[in-house]
C-alpha positions as CSV (number, residue, x, y, z in Angstrom):
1,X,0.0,0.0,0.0
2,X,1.1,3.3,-0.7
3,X,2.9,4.8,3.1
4,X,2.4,8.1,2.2
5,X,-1.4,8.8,2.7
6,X,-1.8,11.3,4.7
7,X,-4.7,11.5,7.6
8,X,-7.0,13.2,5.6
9,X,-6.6,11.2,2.7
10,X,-7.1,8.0,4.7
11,X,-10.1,9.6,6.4
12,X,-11.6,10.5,2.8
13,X,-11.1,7.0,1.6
14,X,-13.0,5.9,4.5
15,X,-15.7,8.0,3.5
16,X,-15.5,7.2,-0.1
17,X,-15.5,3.8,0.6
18,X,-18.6,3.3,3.2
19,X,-20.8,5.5,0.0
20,X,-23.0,3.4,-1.5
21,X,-22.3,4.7,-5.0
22,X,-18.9,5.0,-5.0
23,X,-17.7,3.0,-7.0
24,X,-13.9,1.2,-5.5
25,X,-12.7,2.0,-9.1
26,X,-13.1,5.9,-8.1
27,X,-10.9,5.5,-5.2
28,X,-8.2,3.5,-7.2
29,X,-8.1,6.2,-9.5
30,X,-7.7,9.3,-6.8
31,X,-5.7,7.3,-4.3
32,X,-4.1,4.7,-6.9
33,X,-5.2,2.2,-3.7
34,X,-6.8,-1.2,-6.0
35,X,-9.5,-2.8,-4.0
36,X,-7.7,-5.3,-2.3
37,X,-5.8,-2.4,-0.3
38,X,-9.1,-0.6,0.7
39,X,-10.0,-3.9,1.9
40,X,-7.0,-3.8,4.0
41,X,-6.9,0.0,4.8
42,X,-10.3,-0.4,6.2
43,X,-9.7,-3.8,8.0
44,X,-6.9,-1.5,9.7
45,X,-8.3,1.7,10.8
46,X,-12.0,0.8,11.6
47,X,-13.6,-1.2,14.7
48,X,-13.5,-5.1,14.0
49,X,-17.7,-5.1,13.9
50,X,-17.7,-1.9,11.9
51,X,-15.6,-3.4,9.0
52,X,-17.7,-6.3,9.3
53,X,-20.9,-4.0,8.5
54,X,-19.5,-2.7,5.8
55,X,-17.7,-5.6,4.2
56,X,-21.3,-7.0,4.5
57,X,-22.9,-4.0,3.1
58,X,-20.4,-3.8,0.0
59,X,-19.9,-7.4,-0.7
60,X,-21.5,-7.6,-4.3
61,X,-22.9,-4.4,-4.5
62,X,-23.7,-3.4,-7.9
63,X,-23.1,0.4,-7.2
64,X,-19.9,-0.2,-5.5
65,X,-17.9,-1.5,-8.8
66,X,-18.2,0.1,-12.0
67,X,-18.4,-3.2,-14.2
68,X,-21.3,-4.5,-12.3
69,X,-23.5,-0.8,-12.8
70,X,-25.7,0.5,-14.3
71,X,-24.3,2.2,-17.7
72,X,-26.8,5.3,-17.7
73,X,-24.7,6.3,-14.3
74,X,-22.0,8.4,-15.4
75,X,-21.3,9.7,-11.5
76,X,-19.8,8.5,-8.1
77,X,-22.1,10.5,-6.1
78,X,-26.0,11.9,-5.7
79,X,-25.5,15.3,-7.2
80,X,-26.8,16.7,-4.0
81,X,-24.5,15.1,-1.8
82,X,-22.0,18.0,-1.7
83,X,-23.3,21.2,-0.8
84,X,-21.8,24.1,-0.1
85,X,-21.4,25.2,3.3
């Protein structure tokens, strides 16, 4: 795994990676982190019975890699997930 993630990048991978339509192949592309090392990243910095949630919740999820969606979504996130503050 790459060392040098900083805090806030691990903490935003966290985030990316517990949102339902955000899709691992988004976080490989801004992190350059593959699945595999989320998996590991997440096994590491979260609760044992919290990864376990979301290892359940992401475990063949459609949204959560970009072969198995929908081709009509072009996005990683609801466009009103972000707003300003």
């Amino acid at each position: 795994m790459n060392q040098t993630l900083k805090s806030a990048d691990i903490s935003r991978i966290i985030e990316m990676a517990w949102e339902d339509r955000t899709p691992f192949e988004a976080i490989l592309q801004l992190y350059g982190l593959p699945e595999q090392e989320v998996i590991k990243l997440m096994r590491r910095e979260m609760k044992a019975g919290s990864f376990r949630l979301w290892r359940a919740r992401v475990s063949g999820r459609k949204t959560k890699h970009h072969a198995l969606r929908d081709p009509g979504i072009l996005r990683a996130y609801c466009p009103t997930q972000y707003k300003p503050r």
